[in-house]
C-alpha positions in Angstrom: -38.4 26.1 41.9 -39.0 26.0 38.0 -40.3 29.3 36.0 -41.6 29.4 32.8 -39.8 32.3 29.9 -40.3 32.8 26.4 -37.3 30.9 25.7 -38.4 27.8 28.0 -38.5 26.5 31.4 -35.7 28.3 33.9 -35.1 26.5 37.6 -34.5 29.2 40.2 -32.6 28.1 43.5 -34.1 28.6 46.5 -31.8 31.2 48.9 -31.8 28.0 51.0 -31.0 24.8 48.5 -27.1 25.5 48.7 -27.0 25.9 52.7 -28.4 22.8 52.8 -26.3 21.0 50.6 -23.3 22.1 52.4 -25.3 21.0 55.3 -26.5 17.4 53.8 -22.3 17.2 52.9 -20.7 17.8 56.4 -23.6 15.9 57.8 -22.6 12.9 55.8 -18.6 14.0 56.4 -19.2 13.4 60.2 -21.0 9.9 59.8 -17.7 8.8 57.8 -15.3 10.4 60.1 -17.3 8.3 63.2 -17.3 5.2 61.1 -13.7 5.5 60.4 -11.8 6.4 63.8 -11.6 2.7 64.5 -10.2 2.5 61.1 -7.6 5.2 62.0 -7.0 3.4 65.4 -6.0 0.8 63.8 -3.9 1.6 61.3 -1.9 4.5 63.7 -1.1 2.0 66.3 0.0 -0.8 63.8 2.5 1.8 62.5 3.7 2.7 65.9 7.1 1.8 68.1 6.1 -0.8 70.9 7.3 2.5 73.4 5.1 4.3 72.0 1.6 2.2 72.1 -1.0 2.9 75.4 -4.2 3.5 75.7 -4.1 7.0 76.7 -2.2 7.8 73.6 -4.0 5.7 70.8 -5.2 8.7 68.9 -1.5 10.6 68.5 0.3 9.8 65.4 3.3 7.8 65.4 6.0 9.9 66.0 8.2 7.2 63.6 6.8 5.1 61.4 7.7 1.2 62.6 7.2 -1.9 60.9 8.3 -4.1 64.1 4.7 -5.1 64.9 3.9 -6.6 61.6 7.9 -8.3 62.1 6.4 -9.7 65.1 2.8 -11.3 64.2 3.9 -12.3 60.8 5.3 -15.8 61.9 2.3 -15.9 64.2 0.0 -15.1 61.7 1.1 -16.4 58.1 -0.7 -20.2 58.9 -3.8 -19.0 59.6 -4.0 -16.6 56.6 -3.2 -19.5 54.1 -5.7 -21.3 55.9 -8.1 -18.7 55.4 -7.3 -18.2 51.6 -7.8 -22.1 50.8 -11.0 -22.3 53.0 -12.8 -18.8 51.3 -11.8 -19.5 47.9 -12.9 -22.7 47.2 -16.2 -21.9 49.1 -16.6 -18.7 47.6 -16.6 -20.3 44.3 -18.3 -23.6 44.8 -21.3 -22.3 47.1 -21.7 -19.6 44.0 -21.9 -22.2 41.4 -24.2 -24.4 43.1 -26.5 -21.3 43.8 -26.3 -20.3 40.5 -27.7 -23.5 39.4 -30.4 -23.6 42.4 -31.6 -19.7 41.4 -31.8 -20.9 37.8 -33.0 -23.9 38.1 -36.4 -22.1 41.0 -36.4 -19.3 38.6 -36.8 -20.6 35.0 -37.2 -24.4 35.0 -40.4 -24.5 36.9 -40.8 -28.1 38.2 -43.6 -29.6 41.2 -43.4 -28.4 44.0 -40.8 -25.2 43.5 -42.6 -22.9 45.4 -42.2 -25.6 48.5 -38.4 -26.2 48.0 -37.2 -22.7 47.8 -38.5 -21.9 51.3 -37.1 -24.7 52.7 -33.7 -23.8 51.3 -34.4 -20.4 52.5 -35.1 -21.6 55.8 -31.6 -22.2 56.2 -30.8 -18.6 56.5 -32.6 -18.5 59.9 -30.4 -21.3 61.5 -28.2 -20.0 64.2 -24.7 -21.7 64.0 -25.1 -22.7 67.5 -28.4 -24.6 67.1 -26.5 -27.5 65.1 -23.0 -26.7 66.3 -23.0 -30.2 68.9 -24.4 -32.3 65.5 -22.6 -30.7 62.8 -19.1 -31.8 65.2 -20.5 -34.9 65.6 -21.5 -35.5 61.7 -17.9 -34.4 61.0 -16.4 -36.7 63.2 -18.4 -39.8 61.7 -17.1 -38.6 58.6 -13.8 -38.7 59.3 -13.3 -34.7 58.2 -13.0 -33.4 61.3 -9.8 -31.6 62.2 -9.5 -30.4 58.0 -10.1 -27.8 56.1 -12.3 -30.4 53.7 -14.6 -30.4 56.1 -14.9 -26.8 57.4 -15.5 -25.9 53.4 -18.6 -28.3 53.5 -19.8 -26.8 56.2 -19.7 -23.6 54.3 -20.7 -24.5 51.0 -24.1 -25.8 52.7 -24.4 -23.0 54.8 -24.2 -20.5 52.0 -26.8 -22.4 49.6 -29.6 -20.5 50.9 -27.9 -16.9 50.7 -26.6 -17.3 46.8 -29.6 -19.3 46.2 -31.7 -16.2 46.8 -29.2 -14.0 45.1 -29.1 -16.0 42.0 -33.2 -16.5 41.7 -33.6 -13.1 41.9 -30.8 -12.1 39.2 -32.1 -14.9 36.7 -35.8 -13.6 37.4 -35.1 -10.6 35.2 -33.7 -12.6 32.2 -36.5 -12.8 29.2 -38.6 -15.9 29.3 -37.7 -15.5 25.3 -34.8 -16.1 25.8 -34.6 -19.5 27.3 -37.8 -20.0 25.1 -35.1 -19.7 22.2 -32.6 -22.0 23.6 -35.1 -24.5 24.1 -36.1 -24.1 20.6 -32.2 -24.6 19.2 -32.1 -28.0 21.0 -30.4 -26.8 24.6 -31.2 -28.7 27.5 -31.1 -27.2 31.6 -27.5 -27.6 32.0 -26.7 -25.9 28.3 -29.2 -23.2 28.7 -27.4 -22.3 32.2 -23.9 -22.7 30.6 -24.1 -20.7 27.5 -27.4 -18.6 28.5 -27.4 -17.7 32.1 -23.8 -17.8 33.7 -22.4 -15.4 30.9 -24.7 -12.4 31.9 -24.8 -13.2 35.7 -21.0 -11.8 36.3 -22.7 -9.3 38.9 -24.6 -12.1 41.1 -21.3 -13.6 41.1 -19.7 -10.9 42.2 -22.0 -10.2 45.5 -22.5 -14.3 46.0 -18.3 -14.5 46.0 -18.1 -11.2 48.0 -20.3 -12.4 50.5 -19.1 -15.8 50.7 -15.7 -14.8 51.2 -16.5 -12.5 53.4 -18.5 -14.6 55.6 -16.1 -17.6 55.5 -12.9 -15.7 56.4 -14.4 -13.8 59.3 -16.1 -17.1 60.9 -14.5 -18.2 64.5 -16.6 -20.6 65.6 -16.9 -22.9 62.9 -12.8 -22.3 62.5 -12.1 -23.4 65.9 -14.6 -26.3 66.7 -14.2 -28.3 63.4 -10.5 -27.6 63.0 -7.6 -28.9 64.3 -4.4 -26.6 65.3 -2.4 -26.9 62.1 -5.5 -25.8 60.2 -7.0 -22.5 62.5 -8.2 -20.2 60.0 -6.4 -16.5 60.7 -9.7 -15.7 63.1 -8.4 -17.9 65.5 -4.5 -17.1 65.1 -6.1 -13.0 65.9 -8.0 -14.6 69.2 -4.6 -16.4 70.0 -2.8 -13.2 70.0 -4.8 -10.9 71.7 -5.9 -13.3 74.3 -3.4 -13.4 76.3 -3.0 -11.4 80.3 -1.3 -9.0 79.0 -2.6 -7.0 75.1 0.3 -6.5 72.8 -1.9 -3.9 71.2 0.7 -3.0 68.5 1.0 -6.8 67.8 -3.2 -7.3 67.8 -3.4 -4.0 65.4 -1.0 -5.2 62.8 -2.0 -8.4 62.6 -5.9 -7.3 62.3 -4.9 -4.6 59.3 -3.1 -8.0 57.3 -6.3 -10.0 58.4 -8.3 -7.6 56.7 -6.4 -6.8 54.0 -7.5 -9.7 51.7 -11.4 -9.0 52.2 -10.7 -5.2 51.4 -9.0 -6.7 48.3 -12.0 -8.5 46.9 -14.3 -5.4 47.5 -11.7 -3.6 45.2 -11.2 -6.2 42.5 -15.4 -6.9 42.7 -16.9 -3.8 43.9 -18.1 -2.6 40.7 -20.1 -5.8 40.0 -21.5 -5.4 43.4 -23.9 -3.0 43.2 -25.4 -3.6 40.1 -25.8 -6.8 41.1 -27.6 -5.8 44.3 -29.7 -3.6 42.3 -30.0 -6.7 39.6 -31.6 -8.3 42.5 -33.6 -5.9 44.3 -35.4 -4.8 41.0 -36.0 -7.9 39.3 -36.8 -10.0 42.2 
């Protein structure tokens, strides 16, 4: 509540505006605690003794710290994580680059019949992986790049068109029409206007297009373990292998999940400040 003095305008607090901050705080305090116990799950029993991992003791904390679980699933696990690294970077950076030419191209280069290729590259989105799973194996195999990683990044590069398409367009939507205008003016062509106009100012689409890229590459199974052979599993399928067997090493499946998902967590940190204004970028300016 605002009052008016001789001095100027004075905001009283309601008797109830800090009980319910505290309130709004623990609220939100309890949603990140719930979100978090598998977190703590995970991380507890990965630092645990074999002897002392069960079920009905997964939420005690390790009465000694061990490192013997992540002894045990490093050999296990080590291929499939350099497998995943040189499948999500190179699609992380390629399926970027050709979106970021796609959004600029849809956004400022308006050409017949735009407005009908952008949905169709959107369309994409809506394509379930298992609705061209039998043909994609099949195309690969034609192609003589099933059973690689060359292939698998293809795969990913075209599937992620339509998602940094649509990031891109709607970043480059907000950049002045004056300002390609000028470039145009000084001589510059497409490919020089996106060079040394567009990309420089677009580091936060880059940063969500790269984040989710990787993201979405590193975490895929299916793809992984129908278009790959066995020296080339990706680490999704070296996590399947070692919790699917009769018996759970659950010490052995938590460790190896934490240094599965320690790579991801690293990009959010080296990225995440781009990542929201980017997101925001988008949201407003699309």
């Amino acid at each position: 509540m605002t009052t008016r003095t001789a001095t100027g305008p004075v905001r009283i607090e309601s008797r109830w505006a800090r009980p319910l901050q505290v309130g709004r705080y623990l609220l939100l305090f309890a949603f990140a605690c719930f979100f978090l116990m598998p977190v703590y799950v995970l991380v507890v029993t990965a630092l645990k003794d074999p002897v002392q991992v069960s079920v009905s003791r997964m939420w005690e904390l390790p009465q000694s710290l061990s490192l013997n679980g992540f002894r045990e699933v490093w050999p296990k696990l080590r291929p499939g994580l350099v497998n995943s690294v040189l499948l999500a970077v190179p699609v992380s950076i390629i399926s970027s680059v050709l979106g970021a030419a796609n959004g600029f191209v849809l956004s400022k280069w308006r050409f017949p019949g735009a407005d009908i290729v952008f949905p169709l590259i959107l369309f994409g989105m809506f394509i379930p992986y298992q609705a061209i799973l039998i043909p994609m194996v099949r195309t690969m195999r034609d192609l003589g790049m099933q059973g690689g990683l060359d292939g698998l990044i293809l795969v990913h590069v075209i599937y992620g068109l339509p998602i940094t398409t649509l990031i891109f367009r709607s970043y480059f939507a907000g950049i002045s029409d004056e300002l390609i205008d000028a470039a145009k003016v000084d001589g510059a062509g497409m490919l020089r206007t996106l060079a040394y106009v567009a990309l420089p100012i677009a580091p936060p689409a880059f940063a969500v297009a790269m984040i989710w890229q990787f993201t979405s590459s590193w975490n895929d199974f299916l793809f992984g373990v129908m278009l790959t052979s066995k020296e080339n599993w990706p680490v999704t399928v070296a996590l399947n292998n070692i919790a699917g067997g009769q018996q759970v090493p659950f010490h052995e499946v938590m460790a190896s999940g934490l240094l599965a998902c320690l790579p991801t967590l690293l990009v959010y940190v080296v990225l995440g400040r781009f990542f929201m204004r980017g997101l925001m970028a988008g949201a407003l300016k699309g």
